[in-house]
C-alpha positions as CSV (number, residue, x, y, z in Angstrom):
1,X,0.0,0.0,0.0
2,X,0.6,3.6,-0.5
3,X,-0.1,7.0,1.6
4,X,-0.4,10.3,-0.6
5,X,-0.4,12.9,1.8
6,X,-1.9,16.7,0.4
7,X,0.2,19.6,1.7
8,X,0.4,23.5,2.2
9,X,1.9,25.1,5.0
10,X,0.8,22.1,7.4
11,X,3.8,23.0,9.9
12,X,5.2,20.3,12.1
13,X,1.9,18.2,11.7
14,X,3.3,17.2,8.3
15,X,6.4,15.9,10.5
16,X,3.9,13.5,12.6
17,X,1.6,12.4,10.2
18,X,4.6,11.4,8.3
19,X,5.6,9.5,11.4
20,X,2.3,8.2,12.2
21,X,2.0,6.7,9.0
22,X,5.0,4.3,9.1
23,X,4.4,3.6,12.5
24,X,1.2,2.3,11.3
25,X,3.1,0.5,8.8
26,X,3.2,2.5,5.3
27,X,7.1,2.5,3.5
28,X,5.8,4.3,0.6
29,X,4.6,7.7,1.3
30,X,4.4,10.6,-1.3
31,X,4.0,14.0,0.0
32,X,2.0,16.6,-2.6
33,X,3.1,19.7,-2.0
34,X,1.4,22.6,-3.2
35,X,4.1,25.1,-3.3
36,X,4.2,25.4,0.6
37,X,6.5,28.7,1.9
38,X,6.1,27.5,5.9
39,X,9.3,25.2,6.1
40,X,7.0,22.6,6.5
41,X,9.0,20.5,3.3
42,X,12.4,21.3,4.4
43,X,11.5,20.2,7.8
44,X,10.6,16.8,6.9
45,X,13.1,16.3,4.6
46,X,15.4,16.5,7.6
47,X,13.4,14.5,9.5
48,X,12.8,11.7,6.6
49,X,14.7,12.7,3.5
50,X,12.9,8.9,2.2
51,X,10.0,10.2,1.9
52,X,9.1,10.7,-1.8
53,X,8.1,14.7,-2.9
54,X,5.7,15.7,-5.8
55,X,5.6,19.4,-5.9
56,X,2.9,20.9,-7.6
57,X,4.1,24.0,-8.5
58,X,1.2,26.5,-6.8
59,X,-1.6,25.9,-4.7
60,X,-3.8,23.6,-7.0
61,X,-6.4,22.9,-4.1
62,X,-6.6,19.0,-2.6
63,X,-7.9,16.6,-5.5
64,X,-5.8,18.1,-8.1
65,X,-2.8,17.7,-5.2
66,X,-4.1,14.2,-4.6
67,X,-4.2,13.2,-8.3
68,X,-0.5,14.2,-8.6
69,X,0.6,12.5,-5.7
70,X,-1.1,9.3,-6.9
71,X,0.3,10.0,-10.4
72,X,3.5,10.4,-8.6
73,X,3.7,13.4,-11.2
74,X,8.0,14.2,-11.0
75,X,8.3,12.7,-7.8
76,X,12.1,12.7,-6.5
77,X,13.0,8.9,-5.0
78,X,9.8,6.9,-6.7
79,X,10.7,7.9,-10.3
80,X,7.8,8.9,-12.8
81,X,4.4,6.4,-13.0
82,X,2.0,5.9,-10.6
83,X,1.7,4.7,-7.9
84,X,0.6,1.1,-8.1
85,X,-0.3,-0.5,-4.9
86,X,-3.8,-2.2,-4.2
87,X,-4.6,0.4,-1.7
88,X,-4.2,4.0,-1.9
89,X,-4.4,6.3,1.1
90,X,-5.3,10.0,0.7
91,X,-5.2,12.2,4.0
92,X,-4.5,15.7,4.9
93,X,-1.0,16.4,7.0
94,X,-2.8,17.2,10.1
95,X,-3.5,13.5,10.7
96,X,-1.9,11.4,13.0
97,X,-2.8,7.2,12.7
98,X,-3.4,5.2,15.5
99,X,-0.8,2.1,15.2
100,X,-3.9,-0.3,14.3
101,X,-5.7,2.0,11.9
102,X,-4.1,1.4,8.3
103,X,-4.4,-2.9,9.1
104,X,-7.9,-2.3,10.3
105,X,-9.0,-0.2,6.9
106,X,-7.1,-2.5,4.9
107,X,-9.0,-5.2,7.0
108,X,-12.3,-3.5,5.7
109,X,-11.9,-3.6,2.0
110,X,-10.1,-7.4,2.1
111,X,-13.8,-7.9,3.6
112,X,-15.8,-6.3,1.4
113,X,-14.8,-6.8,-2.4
114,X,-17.6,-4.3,-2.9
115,X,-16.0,-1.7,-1.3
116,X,-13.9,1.2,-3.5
117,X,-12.9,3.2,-0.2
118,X,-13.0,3.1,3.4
119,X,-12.9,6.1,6.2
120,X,-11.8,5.9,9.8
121,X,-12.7,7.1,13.2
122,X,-12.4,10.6,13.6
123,X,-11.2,12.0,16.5
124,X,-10.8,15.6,17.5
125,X,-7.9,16.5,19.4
126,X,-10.3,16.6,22.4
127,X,-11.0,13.0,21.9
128,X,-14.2,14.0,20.4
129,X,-15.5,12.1,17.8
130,X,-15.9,13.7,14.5
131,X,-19.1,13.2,12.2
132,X,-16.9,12.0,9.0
133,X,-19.8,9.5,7.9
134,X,-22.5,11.1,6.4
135,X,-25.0,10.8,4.0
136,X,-25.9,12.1,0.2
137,X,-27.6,15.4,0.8
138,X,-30.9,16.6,-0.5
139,X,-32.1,19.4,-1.3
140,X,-34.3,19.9,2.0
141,X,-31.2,18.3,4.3
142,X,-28.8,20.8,2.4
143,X,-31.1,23.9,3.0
144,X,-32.1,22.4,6.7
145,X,-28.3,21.9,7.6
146,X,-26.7,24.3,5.1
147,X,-28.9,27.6,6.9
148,X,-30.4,26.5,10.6
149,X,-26.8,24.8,11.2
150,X,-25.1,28.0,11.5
151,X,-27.9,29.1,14.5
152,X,-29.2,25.6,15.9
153,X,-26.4,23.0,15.1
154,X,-28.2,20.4,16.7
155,X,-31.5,20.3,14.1
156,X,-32.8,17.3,12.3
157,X,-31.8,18.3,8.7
158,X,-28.3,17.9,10.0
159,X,-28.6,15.1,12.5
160,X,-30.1,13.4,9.1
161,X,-27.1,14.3,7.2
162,X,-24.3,14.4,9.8
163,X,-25.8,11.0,11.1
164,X,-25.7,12.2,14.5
165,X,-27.8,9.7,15.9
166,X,-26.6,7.0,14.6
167,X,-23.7,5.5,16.5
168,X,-20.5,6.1,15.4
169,X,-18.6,2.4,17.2
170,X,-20.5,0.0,14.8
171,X,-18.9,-0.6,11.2
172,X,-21.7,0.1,8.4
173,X,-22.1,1.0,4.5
174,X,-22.7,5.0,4.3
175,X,-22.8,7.3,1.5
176,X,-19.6,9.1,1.8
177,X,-16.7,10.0,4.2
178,X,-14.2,12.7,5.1
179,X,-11.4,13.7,2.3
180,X,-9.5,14.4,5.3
181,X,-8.7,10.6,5.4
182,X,-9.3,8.5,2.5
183,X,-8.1,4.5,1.9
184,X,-9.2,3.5,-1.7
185,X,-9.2,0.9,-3.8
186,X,-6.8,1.8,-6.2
187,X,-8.9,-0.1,-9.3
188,X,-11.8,2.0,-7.9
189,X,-10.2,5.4,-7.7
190,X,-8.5,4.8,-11.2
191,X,-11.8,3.6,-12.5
192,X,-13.4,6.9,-12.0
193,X,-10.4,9.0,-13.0
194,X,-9.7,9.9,-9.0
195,X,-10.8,13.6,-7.6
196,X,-12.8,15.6,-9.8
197,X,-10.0,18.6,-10.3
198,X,-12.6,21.1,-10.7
199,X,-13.2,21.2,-7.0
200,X,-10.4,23.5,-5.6
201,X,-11.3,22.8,-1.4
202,X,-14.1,20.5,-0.5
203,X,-17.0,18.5,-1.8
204,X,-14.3,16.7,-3.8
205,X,-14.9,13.9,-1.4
206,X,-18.6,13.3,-1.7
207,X,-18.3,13.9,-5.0
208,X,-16.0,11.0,-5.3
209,X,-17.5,8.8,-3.7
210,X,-21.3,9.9,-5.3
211,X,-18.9,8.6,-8.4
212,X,-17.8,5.5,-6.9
213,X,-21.7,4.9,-5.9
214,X,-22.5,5.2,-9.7
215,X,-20.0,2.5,-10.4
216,X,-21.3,-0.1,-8.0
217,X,-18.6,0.7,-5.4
218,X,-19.7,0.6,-2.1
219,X,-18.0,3.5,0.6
220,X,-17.5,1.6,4.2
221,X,-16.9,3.4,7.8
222,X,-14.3,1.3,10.1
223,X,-14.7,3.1,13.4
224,X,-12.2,0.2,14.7
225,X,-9.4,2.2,12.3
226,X,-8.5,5.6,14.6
227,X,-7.6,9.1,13.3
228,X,-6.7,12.0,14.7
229,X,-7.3,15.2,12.9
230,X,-6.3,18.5,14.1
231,X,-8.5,20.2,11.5
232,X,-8.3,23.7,9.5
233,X,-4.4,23.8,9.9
234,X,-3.9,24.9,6.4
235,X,-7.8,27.0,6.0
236,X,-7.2,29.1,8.8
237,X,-4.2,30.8,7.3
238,X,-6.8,32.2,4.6
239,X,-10.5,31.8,6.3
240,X,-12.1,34.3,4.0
241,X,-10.5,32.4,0.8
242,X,-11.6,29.4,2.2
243,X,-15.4,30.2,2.7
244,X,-15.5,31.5,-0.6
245,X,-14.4,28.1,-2.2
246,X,-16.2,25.9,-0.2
247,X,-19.6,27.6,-1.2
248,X,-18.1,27.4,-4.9
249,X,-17.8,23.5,-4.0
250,X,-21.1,23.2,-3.0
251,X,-22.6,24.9,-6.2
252,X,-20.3,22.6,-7.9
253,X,-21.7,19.9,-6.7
254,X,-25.5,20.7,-6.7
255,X,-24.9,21.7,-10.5
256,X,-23.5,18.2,-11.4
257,X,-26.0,16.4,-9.2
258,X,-29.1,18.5,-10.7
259,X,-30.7,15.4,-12.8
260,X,-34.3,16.5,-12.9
261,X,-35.7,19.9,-14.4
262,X,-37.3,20.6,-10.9
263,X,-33.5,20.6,-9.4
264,X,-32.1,22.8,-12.2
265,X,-34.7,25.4,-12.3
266,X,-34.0,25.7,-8.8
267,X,-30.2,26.0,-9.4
268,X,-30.2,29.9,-9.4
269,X,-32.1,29.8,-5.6
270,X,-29.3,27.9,-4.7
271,X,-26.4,29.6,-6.0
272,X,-27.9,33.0,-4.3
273,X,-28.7,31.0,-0.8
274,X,-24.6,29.5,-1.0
275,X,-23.5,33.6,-1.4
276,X,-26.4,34.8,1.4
277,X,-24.7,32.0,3.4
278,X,-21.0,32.7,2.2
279,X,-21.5,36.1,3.7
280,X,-23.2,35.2,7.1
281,X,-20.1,33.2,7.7
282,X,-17.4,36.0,7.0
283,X,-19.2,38.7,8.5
284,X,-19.2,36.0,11.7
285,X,-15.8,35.5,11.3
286,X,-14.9,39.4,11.0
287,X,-17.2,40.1,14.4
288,X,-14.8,37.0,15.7
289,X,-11.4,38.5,14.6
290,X,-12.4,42.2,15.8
291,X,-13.3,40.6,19.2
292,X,-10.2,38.4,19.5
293,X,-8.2,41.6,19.0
């Protein structure tokens, strides 16, 4: 197996995860780097100079990174080609792997021939678990969770879609899991061309795995597999940026997912709902900063 871990400006979590990972027991680990200016890279490469480097030449946003890394696009130590393992892991650098986690997810798929990727526990780190299972969203979930979210988190529209109360210790077949930490199938994730490029930050990963879900592939969450995920290591150094393209994402992805006539007439209500929500956010975040100062 592989481990293509997405980079920019991760810090010393790049450092761990690295670490993690072949404590866990991955050898091969590319690290796509999208043109990171921290010291993060030169860090590691003191730390591990083994580990295998694809830079990407600017900040190309996570599938595209991912896609590289599995390309193994001018990757020093590895040589050119992809990667070619049976199973691919894709996480961000903020993760650190329990020792167990990459046998257990590995575990999963052995077990399910079905399966095209798997996603771990998610912890916080407050030991808190993290709702990285979820399901497809509709259009009443999306506006239920996507609006009365930001004021009353704990509503059904995103208990439905967050799976809040369903219990997070018991394996199960969902619809999709958390980009943050991804182990694929590598026949699955070739078979539908990997990330959908044209997501620069999130939705690439329900995206991929509402591909997969066309193909037959199945998407499993192994709670016995543990992950801990720091979270937003990378987005907080441009919050503004970042709320911007995760609103494009969801556009994205409710334009490709619009399959009846209903859903498209109804794609210019969303697209003005994702900007009256983009801005609810940042002005929220500018009353934050202003108050931290």
């Amino acid at each position: 197996m592989a481990a293509v871990i997405v980079n920019y400006n991760a810090g010393a979590h790049l450092v761990a995860c690295v670490a993690s990972l072949k404590t866990a027991g991955v050898r091969k680990i590319v690290v796509s780097d999208n043109e990171s200016t921290d010291g993060s890279i030169a860090s590691l490469t003191a730390a591990d100079p083994e580990v295998s480097l694809v830079r990407t030449g600017g900040n190309l946003g996570y599938g595209s990174a991912a896609n590289s890394g599995a390309a193994n696009r001018g990757a020093a130590n590895l040589g050119e080609g992809a990667l070619a393992p049976e199973f691919l892991l894709i996480c961000n650098p903020d993760t650190v792997f329990h020792p167990e986690s990459i046998a257990e997810m590995a575990s999963a798929l052995d077990s399910h021939p079905k399966a095209g990727v798997v996603g771990p526990r998610i912890d916080t780190p407050k030991g808190e678990v993290y709702p990285s299972a979820r399901t497809f969203p509709n259009v009443t979930d999306s506006i239920g969770h996507g609006f009365l979210g930001i004021f009353w988190r704990n509503n059904p529209w995103s208990r439905r879609y967050l799976m809040t109360d369903r219990s997070m210790d018991r394996p199960s077949v969902v619809d999709w899991v958390s980009g943050s930490c991804m182990f694929t199938r590598r026949k699955a994730f070739d078979e539908i061309g990997g990330f959908d490029e044209s997501f620069f930050m999130y939705a690439e990963d329900v995206d991929l795995c509402r591909r997969l879900a066309e193909k037959g592939w199945e998407t499993l969450y192994a709670p016995s597999a543990r992950v801990t995920h720091a979270q937003g290591v990378s987005s907080a150094r441009h919050p503004y940026r970042m709320i911007v393209a995760h609103h494009r994402s969801l556009l994205r992805f409710a334009s490709l997912t619009a399959d009846r006539p209903r859903d498209r007439a109804l794609l210019p209500v969303v697209a003005a709902g994702l900007a009256l929500r983009a801005a609810i956010l940042a002005a929220g975040r500018a009353v934050g900063d202003r108050r931290g100062k």
